[in-house]
C-alpha positions as a Markdown table, in Angstrom:
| # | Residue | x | y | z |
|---|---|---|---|---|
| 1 | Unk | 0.0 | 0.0 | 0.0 |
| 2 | Unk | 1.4 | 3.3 | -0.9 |
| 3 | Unk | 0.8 | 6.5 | 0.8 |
| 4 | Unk | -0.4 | 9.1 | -1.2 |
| 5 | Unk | -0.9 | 12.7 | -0.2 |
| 6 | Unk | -3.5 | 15.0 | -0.4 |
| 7 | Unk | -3.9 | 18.1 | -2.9 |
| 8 | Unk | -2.6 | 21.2 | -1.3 |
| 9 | Unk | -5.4 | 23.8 | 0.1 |
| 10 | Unk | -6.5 | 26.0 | -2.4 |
| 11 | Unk | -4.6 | 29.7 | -2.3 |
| 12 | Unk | -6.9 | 32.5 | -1.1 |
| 13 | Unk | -5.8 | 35.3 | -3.2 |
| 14 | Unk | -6.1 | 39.1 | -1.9 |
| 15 | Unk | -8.2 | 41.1 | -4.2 |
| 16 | Unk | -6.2 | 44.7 | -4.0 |
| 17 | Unk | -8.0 | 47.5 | -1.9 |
| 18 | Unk | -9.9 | 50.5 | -3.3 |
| 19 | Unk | -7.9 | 53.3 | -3.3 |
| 20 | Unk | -10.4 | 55.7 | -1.9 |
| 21 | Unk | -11.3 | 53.7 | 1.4 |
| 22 | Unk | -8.8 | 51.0 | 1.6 |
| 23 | Unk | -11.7 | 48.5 | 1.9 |
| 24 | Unk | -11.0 | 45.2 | -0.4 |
| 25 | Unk | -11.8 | 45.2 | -4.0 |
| 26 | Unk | -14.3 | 42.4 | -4.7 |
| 27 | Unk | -14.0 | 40.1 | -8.5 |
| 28 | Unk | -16.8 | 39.3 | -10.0 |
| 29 | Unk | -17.9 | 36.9 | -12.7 |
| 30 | Unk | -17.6 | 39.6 | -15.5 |
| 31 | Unk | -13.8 | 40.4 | -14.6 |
| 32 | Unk | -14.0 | 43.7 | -12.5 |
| 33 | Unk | -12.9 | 44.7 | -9.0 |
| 34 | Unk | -15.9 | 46.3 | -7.2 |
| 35 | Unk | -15.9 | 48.4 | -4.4 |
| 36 | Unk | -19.7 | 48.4 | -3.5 |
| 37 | Unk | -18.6 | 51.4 | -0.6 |
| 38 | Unk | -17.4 | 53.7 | -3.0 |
| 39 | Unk | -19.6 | 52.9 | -6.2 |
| 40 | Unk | -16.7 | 52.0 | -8.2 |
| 41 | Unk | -15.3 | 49.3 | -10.3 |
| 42 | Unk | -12.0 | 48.7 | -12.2 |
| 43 | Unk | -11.2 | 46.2 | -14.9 |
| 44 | Unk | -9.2 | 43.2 | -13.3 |
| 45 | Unk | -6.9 | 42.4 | -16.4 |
| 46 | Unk | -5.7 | 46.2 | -15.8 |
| 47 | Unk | -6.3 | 47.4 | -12.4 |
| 48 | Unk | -3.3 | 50.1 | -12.9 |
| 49 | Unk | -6.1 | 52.0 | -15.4 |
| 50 | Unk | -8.5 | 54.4 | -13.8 |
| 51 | Unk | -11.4 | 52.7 | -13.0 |
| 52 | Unk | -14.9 | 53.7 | -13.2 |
| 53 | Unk | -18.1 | 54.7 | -11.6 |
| 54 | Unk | -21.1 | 52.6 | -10.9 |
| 55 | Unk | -23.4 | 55.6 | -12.2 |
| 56 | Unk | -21.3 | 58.0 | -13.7 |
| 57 | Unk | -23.9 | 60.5 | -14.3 |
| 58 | Unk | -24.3 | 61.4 | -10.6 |
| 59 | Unk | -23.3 | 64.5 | -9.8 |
| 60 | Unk | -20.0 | 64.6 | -7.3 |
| 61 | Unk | -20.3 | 65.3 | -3.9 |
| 62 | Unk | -18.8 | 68.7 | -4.1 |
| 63 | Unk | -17.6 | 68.7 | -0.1 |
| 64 | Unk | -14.4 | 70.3 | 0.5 |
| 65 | Unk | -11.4 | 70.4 | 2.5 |
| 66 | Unk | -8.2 | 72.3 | 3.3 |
| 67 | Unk | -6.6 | 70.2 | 5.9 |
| 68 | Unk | -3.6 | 72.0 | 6.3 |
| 69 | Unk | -4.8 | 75.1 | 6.3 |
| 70 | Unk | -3.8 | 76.2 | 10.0 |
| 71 | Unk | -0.7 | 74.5 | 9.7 |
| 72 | Unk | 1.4 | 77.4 | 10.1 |
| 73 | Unk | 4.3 | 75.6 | 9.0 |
| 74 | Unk | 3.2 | 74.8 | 5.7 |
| 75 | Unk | 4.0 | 76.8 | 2.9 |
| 76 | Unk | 1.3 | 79.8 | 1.5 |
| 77 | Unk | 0.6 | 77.4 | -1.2 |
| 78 | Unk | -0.1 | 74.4 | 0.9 |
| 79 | Unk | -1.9 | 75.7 | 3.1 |
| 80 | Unk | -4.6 | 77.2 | -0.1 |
| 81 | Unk | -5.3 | 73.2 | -1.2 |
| 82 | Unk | -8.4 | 72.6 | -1.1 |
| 83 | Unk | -9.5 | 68.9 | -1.7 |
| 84 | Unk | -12.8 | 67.7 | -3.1 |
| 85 | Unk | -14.8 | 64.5 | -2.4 |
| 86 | Unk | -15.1 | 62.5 | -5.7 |
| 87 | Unk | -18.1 | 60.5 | -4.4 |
| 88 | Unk | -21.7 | 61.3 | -5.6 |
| 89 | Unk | -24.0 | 63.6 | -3.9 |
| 90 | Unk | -25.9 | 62.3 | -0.9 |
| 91 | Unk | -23.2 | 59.8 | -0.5 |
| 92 | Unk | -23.0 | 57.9 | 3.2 |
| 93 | Unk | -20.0 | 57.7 | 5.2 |
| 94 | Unk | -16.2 | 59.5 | 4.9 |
| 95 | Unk | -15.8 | 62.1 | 2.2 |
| 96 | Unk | -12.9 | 60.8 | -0.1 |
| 97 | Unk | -10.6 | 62.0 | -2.8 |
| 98 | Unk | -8.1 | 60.6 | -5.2 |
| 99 | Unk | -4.7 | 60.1 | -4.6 |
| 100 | Unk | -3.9 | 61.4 | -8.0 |
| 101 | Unk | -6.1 | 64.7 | -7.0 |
| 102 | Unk | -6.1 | 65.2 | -3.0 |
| 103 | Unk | -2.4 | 63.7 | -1.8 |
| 104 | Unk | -4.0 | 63.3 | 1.7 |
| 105 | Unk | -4.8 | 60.0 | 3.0 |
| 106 | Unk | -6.8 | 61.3 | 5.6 |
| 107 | Unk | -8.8 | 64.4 | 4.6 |
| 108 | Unk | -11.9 | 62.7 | 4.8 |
| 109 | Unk | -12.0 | 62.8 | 8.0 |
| 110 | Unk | -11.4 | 66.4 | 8.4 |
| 111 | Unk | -13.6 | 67.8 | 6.1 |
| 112 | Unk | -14.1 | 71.6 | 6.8 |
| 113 | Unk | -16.6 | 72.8 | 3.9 |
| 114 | Unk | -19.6 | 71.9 | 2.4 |
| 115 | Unk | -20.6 | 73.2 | -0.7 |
| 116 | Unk | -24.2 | 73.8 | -0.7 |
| 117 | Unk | -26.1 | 74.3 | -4.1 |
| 118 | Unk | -27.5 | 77.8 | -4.7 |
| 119 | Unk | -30.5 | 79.0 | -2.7 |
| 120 | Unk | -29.8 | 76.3 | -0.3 |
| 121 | Unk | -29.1 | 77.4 | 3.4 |
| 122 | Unk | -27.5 | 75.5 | 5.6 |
């Protein structure tokens, strides 16, 4: 009688995580990487492309941020950026932003502004 081994467990592969709140990227049958939190998708074969939105005809958020705008050792210039959230309007949760367009990993925590469309008082 011969002893045979079994099959080695299957590997559990890491989908990578969206870039605007870290959460993991879920695959799906049709070959994207979803992130249901943000609305978002991105084609697996070429995740280094921009990705895209869910309903790309919903207007953005429009909430703002200057997060280093009392840093009074910042630079005049750094302390005039002003981020925006990339999400759509009504959106639940964290504001976020793109690294590509914000450069802050944690504005959305410190949002400042709100937009408000006109005729609309807060």
């Amino acid at each position: 009688m011969t002893n045979t081994r079994p099959a080695p467990p299957g590997l559990a592969i890491d989908t990578p995580p969206c870039p605007l709140c870290d959460r993991s990227t879920d695959p799906t049958p049709d070959g994207t990487l979803d992130c249901e939190n943000c609305g978002c998708f991105w084609d697996a074969n070429r995740p280094d492309e921009p990705g895209e939105w869910f309903e790309p005809h919903v207007p953005a958020c429009g909430a703002t941020a200057q997060p280093y705008a009392d840093n009074r050792y910042a630079s005049a210039e750094v302390r005039a950026l002003v981020y925006t959230c990339v999400l759509d309007t009504g959106h639940d949760g964290d504001h976020r932003g793109t690294d590509e367009n914000d450069g802050v990993e944690n504005w959305r925590r410190e949002v400042l502004t709100v937009e408000l469309p006109a005729g609309v008082n807060a």
